[in-house]
C-alpha positions in Angstrom: 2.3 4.4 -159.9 0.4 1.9 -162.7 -1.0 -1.3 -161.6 1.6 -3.2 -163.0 4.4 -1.5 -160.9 2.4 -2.7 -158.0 2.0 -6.4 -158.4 4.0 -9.1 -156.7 5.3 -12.2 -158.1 4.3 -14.4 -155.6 5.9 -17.4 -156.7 9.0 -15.9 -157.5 8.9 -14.5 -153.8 7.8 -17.5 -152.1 10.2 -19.8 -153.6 12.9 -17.1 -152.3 11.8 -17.7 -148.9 11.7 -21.7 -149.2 15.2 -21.2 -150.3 16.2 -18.7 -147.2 14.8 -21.5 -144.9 16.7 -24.3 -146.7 19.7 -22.4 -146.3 18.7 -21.8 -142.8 18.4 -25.5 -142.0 21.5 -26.6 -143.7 23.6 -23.9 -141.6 21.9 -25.2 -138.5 22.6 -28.8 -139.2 26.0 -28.1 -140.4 27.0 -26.4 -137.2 25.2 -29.3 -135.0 26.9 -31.9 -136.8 30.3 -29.7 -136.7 29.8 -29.2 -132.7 29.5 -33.3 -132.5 32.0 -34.3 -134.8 34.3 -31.8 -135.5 37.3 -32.5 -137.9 40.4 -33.5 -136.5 43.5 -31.0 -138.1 45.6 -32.2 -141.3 48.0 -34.6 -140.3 52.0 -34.1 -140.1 53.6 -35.8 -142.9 56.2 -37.7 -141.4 59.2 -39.2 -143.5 58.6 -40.8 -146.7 58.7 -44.2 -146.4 62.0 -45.9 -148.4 61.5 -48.3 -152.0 63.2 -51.0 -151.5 
């Protein structure tokens, strides 16, 4: 293998892992606030109301 097979693109790896944490984060906080306040279920539509 070359030198240039070998070398890293460290940016390009770090900002891959900033973006796996983000992600990380977000699921966390999604499932906290979910587990909190979860959402109620759809409503039933009852009967339309009448024009008058």
């Amino acid at each position: 293998m070359s030198d240039a097979d070998k070398l890293i693109d460290f940016t390009a790896e770090r900002s891959k892992r900033i973006h796996d944490l983000k992600d990380k984060r977000l699921a966390e906080m999604r499932e906290a606030f979910e587990q909190a306040l979860p959402l109620g279920k759809g409503r039933k539509k009852g009967k339309p109301k009448k024009k008058r």
